[in-house]
Structures are given as C-alpha cells and as structure tokens.
N, C-alpha and C positions, 0 to 999 in steps of 0.2 A: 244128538245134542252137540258135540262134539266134533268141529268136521276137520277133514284133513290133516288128524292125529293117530289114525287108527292104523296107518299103514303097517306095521309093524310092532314089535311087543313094546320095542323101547317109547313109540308113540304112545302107544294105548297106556303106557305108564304115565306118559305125561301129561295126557288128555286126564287121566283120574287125577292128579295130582293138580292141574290147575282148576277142573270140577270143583276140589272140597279147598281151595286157593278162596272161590269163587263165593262158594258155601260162606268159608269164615271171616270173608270179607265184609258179605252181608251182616254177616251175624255182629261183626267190630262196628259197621257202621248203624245200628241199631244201638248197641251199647253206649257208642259214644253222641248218638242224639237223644240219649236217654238221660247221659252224663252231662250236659251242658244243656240240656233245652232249656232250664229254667222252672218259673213258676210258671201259674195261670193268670190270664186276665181276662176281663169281659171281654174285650175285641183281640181277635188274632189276625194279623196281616200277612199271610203269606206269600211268599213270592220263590219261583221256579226262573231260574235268570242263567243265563247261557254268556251273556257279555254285560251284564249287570245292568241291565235297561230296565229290567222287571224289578231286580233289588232296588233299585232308585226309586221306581214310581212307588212301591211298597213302602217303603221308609219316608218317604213324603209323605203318603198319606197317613202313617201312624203318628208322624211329626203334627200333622193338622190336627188329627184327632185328641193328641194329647194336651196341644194348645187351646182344645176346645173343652177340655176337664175330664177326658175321656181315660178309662184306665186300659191300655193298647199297648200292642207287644208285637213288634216285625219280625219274625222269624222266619227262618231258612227251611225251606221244604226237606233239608238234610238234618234237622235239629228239630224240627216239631213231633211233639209224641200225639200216642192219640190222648192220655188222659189232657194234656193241653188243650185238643182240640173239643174234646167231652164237656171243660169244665166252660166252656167259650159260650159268651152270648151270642154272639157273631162272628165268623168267620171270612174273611175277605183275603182272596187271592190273584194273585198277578202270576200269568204263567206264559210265558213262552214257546216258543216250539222250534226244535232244532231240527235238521237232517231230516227225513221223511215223516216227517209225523211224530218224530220220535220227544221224549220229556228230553227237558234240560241235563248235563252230566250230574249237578245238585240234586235235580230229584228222580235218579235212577231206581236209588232204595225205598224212596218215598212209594213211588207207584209200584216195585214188587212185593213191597210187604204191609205198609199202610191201606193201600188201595186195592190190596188182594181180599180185606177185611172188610165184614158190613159193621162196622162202626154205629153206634144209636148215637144220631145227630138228631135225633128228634129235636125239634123244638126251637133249632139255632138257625138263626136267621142269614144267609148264606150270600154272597156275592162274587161272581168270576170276573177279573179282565183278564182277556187272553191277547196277547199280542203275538203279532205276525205280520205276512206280508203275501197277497194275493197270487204273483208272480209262481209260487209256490205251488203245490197239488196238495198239498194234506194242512193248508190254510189253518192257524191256531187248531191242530188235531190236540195238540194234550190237554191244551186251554178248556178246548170241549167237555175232553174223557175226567176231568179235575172238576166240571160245572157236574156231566151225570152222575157223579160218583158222590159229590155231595148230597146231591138230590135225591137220589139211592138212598143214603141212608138216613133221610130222616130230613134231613136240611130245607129248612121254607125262604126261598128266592126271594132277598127283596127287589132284582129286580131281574130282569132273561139278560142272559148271557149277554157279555158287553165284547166284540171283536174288533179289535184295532189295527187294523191297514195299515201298517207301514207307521205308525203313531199320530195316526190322519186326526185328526182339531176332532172334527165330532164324538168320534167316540172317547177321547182324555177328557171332552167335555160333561159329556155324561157320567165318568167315574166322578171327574171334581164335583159334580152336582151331589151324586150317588154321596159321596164322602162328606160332604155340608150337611148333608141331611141326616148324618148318623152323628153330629153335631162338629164337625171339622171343619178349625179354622183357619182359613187360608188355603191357595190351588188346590193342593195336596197332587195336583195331576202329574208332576216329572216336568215341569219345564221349568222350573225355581232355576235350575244351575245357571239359567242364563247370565245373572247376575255376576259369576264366576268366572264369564270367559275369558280370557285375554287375547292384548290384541299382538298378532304374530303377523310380522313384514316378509314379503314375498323378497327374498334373493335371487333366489334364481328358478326357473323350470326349464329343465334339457330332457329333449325326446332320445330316449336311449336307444329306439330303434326305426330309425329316421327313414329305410328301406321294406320293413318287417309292416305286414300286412292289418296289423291290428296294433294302433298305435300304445308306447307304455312310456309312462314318463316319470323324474327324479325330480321333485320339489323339494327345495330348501327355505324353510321359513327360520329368524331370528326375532328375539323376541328381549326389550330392557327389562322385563318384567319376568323375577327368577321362577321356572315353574320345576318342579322335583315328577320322575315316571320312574318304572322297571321293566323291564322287558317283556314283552308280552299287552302293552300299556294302547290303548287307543285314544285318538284323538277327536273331539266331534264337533263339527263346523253342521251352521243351520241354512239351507240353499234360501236364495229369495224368494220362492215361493213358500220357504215353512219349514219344509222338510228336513229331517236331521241326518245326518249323514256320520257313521264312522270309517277310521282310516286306523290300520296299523302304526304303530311309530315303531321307523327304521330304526331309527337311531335311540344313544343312550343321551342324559343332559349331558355329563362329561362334555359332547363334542360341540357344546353350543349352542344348539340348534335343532325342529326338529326338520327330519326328513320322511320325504312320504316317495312311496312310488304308486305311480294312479293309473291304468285302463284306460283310455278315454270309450267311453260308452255311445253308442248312437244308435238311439230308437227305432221303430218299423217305419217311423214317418221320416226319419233323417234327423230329427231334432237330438240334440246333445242330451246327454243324461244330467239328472240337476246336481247333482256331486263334483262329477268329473267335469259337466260343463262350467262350473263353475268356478274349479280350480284351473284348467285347461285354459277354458278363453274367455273367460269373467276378472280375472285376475291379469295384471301387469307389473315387472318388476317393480317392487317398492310400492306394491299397495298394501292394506294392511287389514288383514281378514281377521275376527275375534275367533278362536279357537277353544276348547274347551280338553285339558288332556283329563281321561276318564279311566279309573283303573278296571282291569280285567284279570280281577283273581284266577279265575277259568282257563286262562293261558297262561299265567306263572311259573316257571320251571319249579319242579318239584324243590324240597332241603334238599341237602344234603350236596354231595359234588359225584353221585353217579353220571355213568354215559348216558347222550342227550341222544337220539336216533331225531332228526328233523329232515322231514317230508315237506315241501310245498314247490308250485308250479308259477312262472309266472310274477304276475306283483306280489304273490303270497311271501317274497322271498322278504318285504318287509315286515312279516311278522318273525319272522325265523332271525333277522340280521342281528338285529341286539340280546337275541336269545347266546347267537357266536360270543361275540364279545363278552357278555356278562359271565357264560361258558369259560371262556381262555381265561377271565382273571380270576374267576372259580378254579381253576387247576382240570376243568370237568371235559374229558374225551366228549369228541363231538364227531357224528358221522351223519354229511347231508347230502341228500338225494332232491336234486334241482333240477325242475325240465321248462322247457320250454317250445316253441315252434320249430324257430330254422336256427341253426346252430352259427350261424353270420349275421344274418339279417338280424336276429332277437338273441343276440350272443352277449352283449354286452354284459348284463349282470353274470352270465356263466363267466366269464372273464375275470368279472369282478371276483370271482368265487375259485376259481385256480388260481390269482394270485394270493388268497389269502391261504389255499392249500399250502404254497411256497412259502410262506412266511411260518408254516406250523400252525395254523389254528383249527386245522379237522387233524382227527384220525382216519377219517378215509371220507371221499366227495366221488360222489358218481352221478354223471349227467343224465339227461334225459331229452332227446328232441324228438319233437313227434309229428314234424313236417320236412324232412330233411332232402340234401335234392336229390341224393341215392341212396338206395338202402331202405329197410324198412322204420317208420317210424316208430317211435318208443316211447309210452310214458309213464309217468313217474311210477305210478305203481306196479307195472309191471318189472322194474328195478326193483322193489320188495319183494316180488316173487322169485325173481332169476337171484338174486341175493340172498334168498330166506336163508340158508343153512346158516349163515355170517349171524342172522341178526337175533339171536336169541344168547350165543354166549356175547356176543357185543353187549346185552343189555345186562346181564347176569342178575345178581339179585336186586338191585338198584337203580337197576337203568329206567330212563323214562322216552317215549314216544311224543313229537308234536308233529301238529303236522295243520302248514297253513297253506289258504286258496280257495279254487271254487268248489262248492258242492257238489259237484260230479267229480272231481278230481277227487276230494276228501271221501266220499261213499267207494268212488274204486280200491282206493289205500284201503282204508278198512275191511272190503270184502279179499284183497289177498290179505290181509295180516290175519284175518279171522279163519282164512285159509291154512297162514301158516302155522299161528300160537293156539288157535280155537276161541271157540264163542266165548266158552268160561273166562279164560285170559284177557280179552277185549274190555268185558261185559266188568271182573275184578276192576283190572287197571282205572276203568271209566272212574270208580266207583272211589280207587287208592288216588286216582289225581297222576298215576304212573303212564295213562294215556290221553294228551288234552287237544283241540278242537279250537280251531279259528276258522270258521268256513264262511263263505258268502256266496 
C-alpha cells in the first residue's frame, strides 16, 4: 500500500505514520461533513467540481429550482451525508472528472466512504451530469461510477446519464430541460455568468520564445472596470464558436492588470486551437475581449504561512506566479521547481525566475529543461525525485505542495512524490488541501 517507504525501519515508521495520518484524515473529513452539511430537503444538488465548473452549473440549477418554489439545497460532495441523501426526493448531481478517471479532490472522501456503502435510495428519483472532455481516455469516468452507484442503490433515473463534451450546447441543454421539468425557473444550465463578464482591452501580446519550437506567449490585458481575484484565481473568455475556455491568472489586481501566458495550440489539420487562436491571432492591440475572472477554491494556497513546494512546466508557470507574490507578502518560504524545453530558446520565464531568486523571493529554485543542446534532458519531476531527501523537512508540519501544467507532467510529479512521501501522504494531503492541482 505503501511504496517507497519501506526501505528501511525509519521509512517503515513513516510509511505507518502517514497510513493512520491518512486514516484520521478521512475520519476528520467525515466528521466535519457531518458537522456542516446541514439539514434536508426534497431536492439535493450535488456537485464534484475540480475548477468550480460543476459548482456553478449545481448552484444555477438549485437557484432555478428554488425560483420555481422548489425546496433545494447545493451541496458539496465534501459535505453531503447520507442521511441527506436518504431523506431527498430527488437527487441531482454535476461531477467532474480529473486526471485519469479519477473523482474531483472534493470528492475523494465522498467516493471512499459514501460510495463504498449500499445506501437504500430506493425510491429517489436520480439525475447525473457528468462533465468532461473527449480528448481525454477515461471520458466523465467518475460522472459514470456517481450515475451506477446511484442506480445501485435504489435510485430511479429520471433521465440516462447526461455527458457533456467539453460543455458542448446539447448536452447543458438537456440538463436545462431536465431542471424545468423538475419545476425550475430559468437556464439553470451554467451560462447565466455571462452577464458578469467584463470587458478587458488587449495591451500587449510578446512571444516569449520568438526562437523555441513551440510557440508561448505574455498577454496583458487592462480593464476601467475594478474586478477583485487571489491567486490561484482563473479567468474564462467564451471563443466564437461557444466554447469556454479557462486561463490561469499570472498576475495579482495590485498590478493592474490581468496577465496570461498562453501555448499557442495547432490542430492535426493546422487550424489554431479556439482559446489560443483566439487570443493569439483574433485579437489586436486595443481590442477589447469580455473576460469573466472565476474563483478556483481548488487551487488556493492553503491558511496559514507554511512552506509552499510549487511544481509547474511551461505556461503552468502562470498558475504558480501570483501564488510567489501572495507567498513573499505572506512572510511564506517558497521553493520552485520550473522546467521547460531549451534553456535559451524557451528561457525567458526561467529568467524571469532567477531574478526574482535575486531579489529573495524563493528559498530555493531549481530548473528543469528537457530539450537541451547537450546533456541529458530533465524534467520537472524528476527534480522531485533527485531532490526528494530536501522535500519533506522543506514542508515539515505545514507545508503545502501545488503544482501547475499539463496532465502528463502533473501524473509524473505525483507518481515521484507518491514515490517519495507514499500513497497514504498523497491520498491525506489531497483530502487536507495540503496537496492542490491545476492540470490541463
């Protein structure tokens, strides 16, 4: 259960030690969704939200429903009990799916120990969205295992499983149907924010790596209209055809402005990706795109002012930068592990990132290139491995893990750290918010 703790007695101590870590974390996180879930109501709306995409369309739809005289209650798949679920006429859920198949970090606890039970759902009339995105191989997998598991215990489907694409029109159309029909008034589907965006004027776009094979760029947008974020905070602009797109925000408001740094993306046919093409070469200095900044509890730096350990490759370094900042005026030790391709060509933010080493704002920065012109390459995660000894009294009792990028880069980090601390410690932290996820 355990891996790569056992090497030795002082491991094997540790390995037990973050086992029953792991154990009473579970047990606190049952307590305290027992402690807060509340009461009951005829309809329960759950939602399993990773970047709070699912939270929103859940809270829309209890908002319709209670505008339509309905007695409804949105709840966190971290905070639903089952007598909640038991005393519910209906239960309706919005779930997500992260990293391989796997549940939201919200509902880790949910599905080990809610979903380990056969619950008598008899008789409650059940509803799944599971949202997702195709591009993917375990496509809304938890969405699924959250519809059989209803079903399983009793739960009568008012309708089969609803799977949303990427938040493709048809299927948010058929929830908003699904939700009118259970007497809710208004969308209820998650696109209401629109009304909220504001509009954000293009300053500038510079290609950071004007040489570097795979092009990455710094957008600065200003905006007359004040808007408030935290770090960790994303932004979501909707392309011309529909589609919604999120973006890390580099930057804090202090500076103004926000900053993005974007990928440009290009398809098997050549064609631009609708995000990045749209930022990239849809936009001209001083045009003015409506933006929408969206918070992402999920990525929040833990309370307190423990050590921050931030992992990310790439443009992921915009989810990490205002993490720094908000870190330095926290008083909060910060150690970042930053990779990239070619250490010239795709250097520029590493640049950016040794001179703030200079200035004091890490306790300690170690690069990573993994296309370099000699030598072997290197990437980020394997910097956690050749590092490991460092990173456990680094974090000591408080310390927290982030770690932003792609989903092959975020599954590597995690298989050394699950190397280094063990499954238990991973599997805890997920659960304490002491280990958080910004993957794409």
């Amino acid at each position: 259960m355990i891996e790569g703790l056992t090497q030795d007695t002082g491991r094997l101590t540790a390995a037990v030690a973050w086992g029953a870590l792991f154990a009473v974390t579970c047990l606190w996180a049952v307590v305290k969704r027992r402690s807060r879930g509340g009461g009951t109501s005829d309809i329960i709306v759950l939602h399993a939200s990773q970047t709070g995409q699912a939270e929103e369309i859940a809270r829309h739809a209890a908002k319709a429903l209670s505008a339509g005289g309905r007695d409804v209650r949105a709840v966190s798949t971290s905070a639903v009990t089952g007598g909640q679920l038991q005393a519910a006429k209906y239960i309706l859920c919005v779930a997500s799916t992260t990293g391989e198949g796997d549940a939201p970090d919200e509902a880790l606890t949910f599905e080990r120990t809610l979903m380990a039970q056969r619950l008598d759902l008899s008789g409650r009339q059940i509803a799944v969205l599971a949202l997702g995105d195709r591009k993917y191989d375990a496509f809304c997998a938890f969405g699924r295992r959250v519809f059989d598991w209803l079903t399983a215990c009793g739960g009568v489907a008012v309708a089969p499983l609803i799977e949303a694409d990427d938040l493709d029109a048809e299927a948010l159309t058929r929830w908003r149907d699904l939700v009118a029909g259970l007497g809710g008034q208004g969308a209820g589907n998650g696109k209401e924010p629109d009304a909220i965006a504001r509009p954000w004027r293009l300053e500038a776009r510079t290609r950071l790596n004007p040489e570097g094979d795979n092009p990455l760029y710094h957008l600065r947008f200003e905006s007359d209209a004040p808007a408030d974020w935290q770090a960790g905070d994303l932004v979501e602009i909707v392309t011309p055809n529909g589609h919604r797109r999120d973006y890390s925000l580099a930057s804090l408001p202090e500076e103004g402005g926000i900053d993005l740094y974007v990928r440009q993306v290009v398809r098997e046919d050549g064609s631009p990706g609708d995000g990045s093409g749209l930022l990239i070469e849809g936009l001209r200095s001083g045009d003015v795109l409506p933006m929408r900044v969206k918070t992402h509890r999920n990525f929040h730096a833990p309370d307190g002012v423990g050590p921050l350990l931030l992992v990310g490759a790439g443009s992921g370094l915009a989810g990490l930068r205002a993490h720094i900042l908000q870190a330095a005026k926290a008083g909060r030790p910060v150690w970042l592990i930053y990779g990239e391709r070619h250490p010239v060509r795709d250097g520029a933010l590493a640049d950016a990132m040794r001179g703030w080493q200079a200035e004091g704002r890490f306790e300690r920065l170690d690069l990573a290139f993994s296309r370099p012109d000699a030598g072997q390459g290197q990437y980020v995660q394997a910097v956690v491995t050749t590092r490991g000894e460092d990173i456990p009294a680094f974090l000591g009792d408080d310390g927290a893990i982030m770690v932003c990028g792609g989903l092959d880069m975020g599954l590597g980090v995690e298989a050394a750290l699950t190397a280094l601390l063990g499954q238990a410690w991973v599997d805890a932290a997920k659960v304490s918010g002491r280990y958080r996820r910004d993957l794409y």
